[in-house]
N, C-alpha and C positions, 0 to 999 in steps of 0.2 A: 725645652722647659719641662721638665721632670715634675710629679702632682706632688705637690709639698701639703699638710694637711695645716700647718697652723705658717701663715705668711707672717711676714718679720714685720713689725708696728715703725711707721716712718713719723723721723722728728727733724722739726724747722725749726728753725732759731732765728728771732727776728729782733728790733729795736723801732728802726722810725722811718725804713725804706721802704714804702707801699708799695710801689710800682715794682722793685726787687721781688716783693714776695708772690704778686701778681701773677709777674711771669714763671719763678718758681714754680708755683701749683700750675699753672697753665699747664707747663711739661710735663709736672708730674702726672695730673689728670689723664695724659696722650696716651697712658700705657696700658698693659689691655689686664694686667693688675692692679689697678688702679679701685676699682669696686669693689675690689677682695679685701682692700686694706684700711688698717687702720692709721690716721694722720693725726701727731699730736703737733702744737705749732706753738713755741714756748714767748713768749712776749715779757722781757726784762722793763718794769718800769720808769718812767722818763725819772735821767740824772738831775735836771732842772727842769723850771717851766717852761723854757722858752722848747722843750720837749712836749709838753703834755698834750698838744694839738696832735703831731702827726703820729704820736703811738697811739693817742686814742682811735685816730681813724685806722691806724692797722689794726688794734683789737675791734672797730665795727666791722671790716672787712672779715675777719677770721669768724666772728659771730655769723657771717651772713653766708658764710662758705656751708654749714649746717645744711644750709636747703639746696643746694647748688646739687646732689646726688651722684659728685665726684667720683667719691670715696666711701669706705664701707661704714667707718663711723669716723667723725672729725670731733677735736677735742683740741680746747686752747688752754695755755696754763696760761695766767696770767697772775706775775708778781705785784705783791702790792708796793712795796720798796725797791728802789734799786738797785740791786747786786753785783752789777758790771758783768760785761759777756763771760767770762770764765765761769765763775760762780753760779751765773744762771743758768747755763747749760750744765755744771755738776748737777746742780739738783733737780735737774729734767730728769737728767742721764736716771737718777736714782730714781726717780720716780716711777721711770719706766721699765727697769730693770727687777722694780718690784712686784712688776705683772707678767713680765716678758724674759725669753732667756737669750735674747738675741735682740738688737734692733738697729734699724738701718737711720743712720740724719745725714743731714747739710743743714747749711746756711741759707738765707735769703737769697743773696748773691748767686748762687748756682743755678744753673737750669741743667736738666736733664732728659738723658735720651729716649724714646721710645719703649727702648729695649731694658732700661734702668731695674725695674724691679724684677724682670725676669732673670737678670743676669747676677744681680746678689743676693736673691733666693735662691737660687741654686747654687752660689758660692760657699755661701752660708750652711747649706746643707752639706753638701761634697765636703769640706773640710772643716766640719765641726772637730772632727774627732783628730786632727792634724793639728797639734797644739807648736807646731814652728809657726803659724800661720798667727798673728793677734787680730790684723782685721780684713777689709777686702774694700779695695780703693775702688774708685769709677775715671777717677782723670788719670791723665799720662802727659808726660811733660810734650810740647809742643815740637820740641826737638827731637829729632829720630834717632832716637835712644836704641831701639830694638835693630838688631844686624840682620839683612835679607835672608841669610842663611838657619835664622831662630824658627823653627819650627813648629811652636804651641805662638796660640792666640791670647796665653796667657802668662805672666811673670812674676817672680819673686823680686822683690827691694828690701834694705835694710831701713826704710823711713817708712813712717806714717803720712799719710795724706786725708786729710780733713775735708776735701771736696766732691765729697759725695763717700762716705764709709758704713762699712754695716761693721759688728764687732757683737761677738758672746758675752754674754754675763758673765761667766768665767776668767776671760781673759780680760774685763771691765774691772773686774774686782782685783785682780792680781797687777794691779796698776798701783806704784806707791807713789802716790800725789804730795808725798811729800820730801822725795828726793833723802832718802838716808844717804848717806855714804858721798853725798856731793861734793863735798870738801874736799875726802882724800883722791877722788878722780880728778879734781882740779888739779891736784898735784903732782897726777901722775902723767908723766911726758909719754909714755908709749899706750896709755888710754886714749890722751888726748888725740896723740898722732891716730889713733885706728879710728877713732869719731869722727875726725877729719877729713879722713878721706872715705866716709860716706857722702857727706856733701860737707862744705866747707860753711853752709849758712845756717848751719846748726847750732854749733857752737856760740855764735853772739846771742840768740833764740834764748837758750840755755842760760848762758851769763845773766841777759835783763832778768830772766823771772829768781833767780837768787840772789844777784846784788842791789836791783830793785824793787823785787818783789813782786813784779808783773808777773800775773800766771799766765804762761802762751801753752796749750793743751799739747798742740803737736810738739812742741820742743822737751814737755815731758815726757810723752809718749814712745818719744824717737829716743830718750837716753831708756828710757825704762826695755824698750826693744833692744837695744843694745847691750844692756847688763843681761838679758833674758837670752839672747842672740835667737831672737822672733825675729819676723817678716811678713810683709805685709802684699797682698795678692795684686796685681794691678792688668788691666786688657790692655792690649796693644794699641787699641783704637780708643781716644776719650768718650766713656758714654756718659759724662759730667763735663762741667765748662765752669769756669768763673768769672762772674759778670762782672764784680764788683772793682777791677781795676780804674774805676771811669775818677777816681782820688776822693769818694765819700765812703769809701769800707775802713773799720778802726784798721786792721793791718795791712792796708795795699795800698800803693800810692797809685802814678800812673803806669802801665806797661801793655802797651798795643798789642804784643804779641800774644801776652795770656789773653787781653781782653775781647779782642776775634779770634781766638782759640776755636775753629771747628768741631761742630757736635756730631759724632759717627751715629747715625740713625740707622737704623734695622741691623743692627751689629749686633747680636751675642756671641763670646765668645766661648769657641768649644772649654772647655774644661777638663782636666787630666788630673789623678790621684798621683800623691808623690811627687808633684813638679818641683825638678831640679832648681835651685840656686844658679843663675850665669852671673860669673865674673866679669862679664866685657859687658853687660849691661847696667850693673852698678857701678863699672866703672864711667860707661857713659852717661848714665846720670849723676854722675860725681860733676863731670866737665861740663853739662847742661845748664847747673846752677853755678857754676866758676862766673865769679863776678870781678875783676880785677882790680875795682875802683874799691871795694870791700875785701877782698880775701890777700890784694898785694899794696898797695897802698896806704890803705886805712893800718895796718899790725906796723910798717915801718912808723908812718906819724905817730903811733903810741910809743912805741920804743925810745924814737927822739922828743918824745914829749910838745910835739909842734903839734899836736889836735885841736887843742883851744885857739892857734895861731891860725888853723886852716879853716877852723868854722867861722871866724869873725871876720876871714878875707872871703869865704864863702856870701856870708850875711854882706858885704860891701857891695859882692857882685852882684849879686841879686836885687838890693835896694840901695844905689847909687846915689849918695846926697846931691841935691841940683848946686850949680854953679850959682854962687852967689849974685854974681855978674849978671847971669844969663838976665834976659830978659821976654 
């Protein structure tokens, strides 16, 4: 750990998962950065009532965190309307970028390693001035993505990863959040083909937030990396995890694998200026998120226009009408 003179201000984003945020800060507290920093912890207010019970207790919990002497100063945003998770994390982001030229979040959902702000403070430092670089990740996919023969503790990717990220004001603002030129890349077959084989779950990502309108952060970020041809830094070892698979997170359903995802404790990894791009890494993280039921499947049902046919044999199987008979 190298002496950084101004540490990077950490942000949590929360909604109505107490126990979530709980253990969040538990982890983050473990790190021996942890008194040096500052934590701001943003709380979107309840969509309904039948919300306004357990956000209030996660804004008393975040109040009571103040004396707990964690952290070097704690700060809660709390909205007074509700803006839904994209929105409210924009205007943290902004909030924070007003004071700060750098800053590290997550979610509620994640817990993290020991070694967590050691290791993206010095990311953050090393490669400020490495503008291939737009942020600096903490997880790594579960699958052994990295070949025995890779040599640094550290790697480039063509995706962004939201589970644990630190990222520059610079490269914060040079983000267009509003997708110009979406159109004509939809139409382009040899874009599409190159986006694709970064990972193939990008793509849908992308689709919902313009044909729907859903903003999904990293499915902009990952196109905006891709017009930009940035990269995002990630360790070998996850020093982030995400808890949220247990099927109460808005984007995760259930998935066992992410969700006892192992936490690397006492890991940092060394860091190198210049780190090389490998190709057989993004290619293995290409095949890591290959999903067959979504990337082979799912594109032929729309082609023959049987997707309406498959969901409602779907919804059959699922909730079986009882035999009239039965008894």
């Amino acid at each position: 750990m190298q002496a950084i003179k101004n540490l990077a201000p950490v942000l949590i984003s929360v909604y109505d998962r107490l126990d979530c945020l709980q253990n969040a800060i538990e982890s983050l507290a473990k790190n021996t950065l942890a008194k040096q920093t500052d934590v701001f912890i943003v709380s979107d207010a309840p969509y309904s009532k039948e919300f306004e019970i357990p956000v209030q207790k996660v804004r008393d919990y975040i109040i009571s965190l103040k004396k707990s002497f964690y952290f070097k100063n704690i700060e809660g945003i709390f909205w007074e309307s509700n803006k839904g998770s994209f929105q409210s994390g924009r205007d943290a982001f902004d909030y924070l970028y007003s004071k700060y030229d750098r800053v590290i979040s997550f979610e509620d959902d994640v817990i993290v390693s020991n070694e967590f702000l050691n290791y993206m403070n010095d990311a953050l430092q090393l490669y400020q001035d490495d503008k291939r670089i737009i942020s600096i990740a903490s997880n790594t996919h579960y699958h052994k993505i990295v070949p025995k023969s890779y040599p640094y503790e550290v790697f480039l990717l063509k995706m962004y990863s939201p589970w644990g990220v630190g990222m520059w004001k610079d490269r914060y603002e040079n983000i267009d959040w509003d997708l110009e030129g979406i159109q004509d890349f939809f139409k382009d077959k040899k874009q599409l083909k190159a986006f694709n084989s970064i990972s193939r779950h990008l793509l849908p990502i992308l689709e919902d937030t313009v044909k729907n309108n859903k903003k999904h952060a990293d499915g902009i970020i990952c196109y905006n990396m891709f017009q930009q041809n940035t990269f995002t830094l990630y360790p070998i070892k996850p020093l982030s995890v995400n808890r949220g698979y247990d099927g109460r997170g808005e984007h995760c359903d259930f998935n066992d694998n992410w969700q006892h995802q192992q936490l690397s404790q006492d890991f940092c990894p060394k860091l190198i200026k210049n780190i090389p791009y490998c190709e057989k890494i993004g290619e293995n993280q290409a095949w890591a998120f290959y999903s067959y039921r979504r990337d082979f499947v799912h594109p032929i049902l729309v082609k023959l226009k049987l997707l309406p046919l498959a969901k409602k044999i779907k919804i059959l199987i699922k909730n079986p009408k009882k035999d009239k008979n039965a008894r």
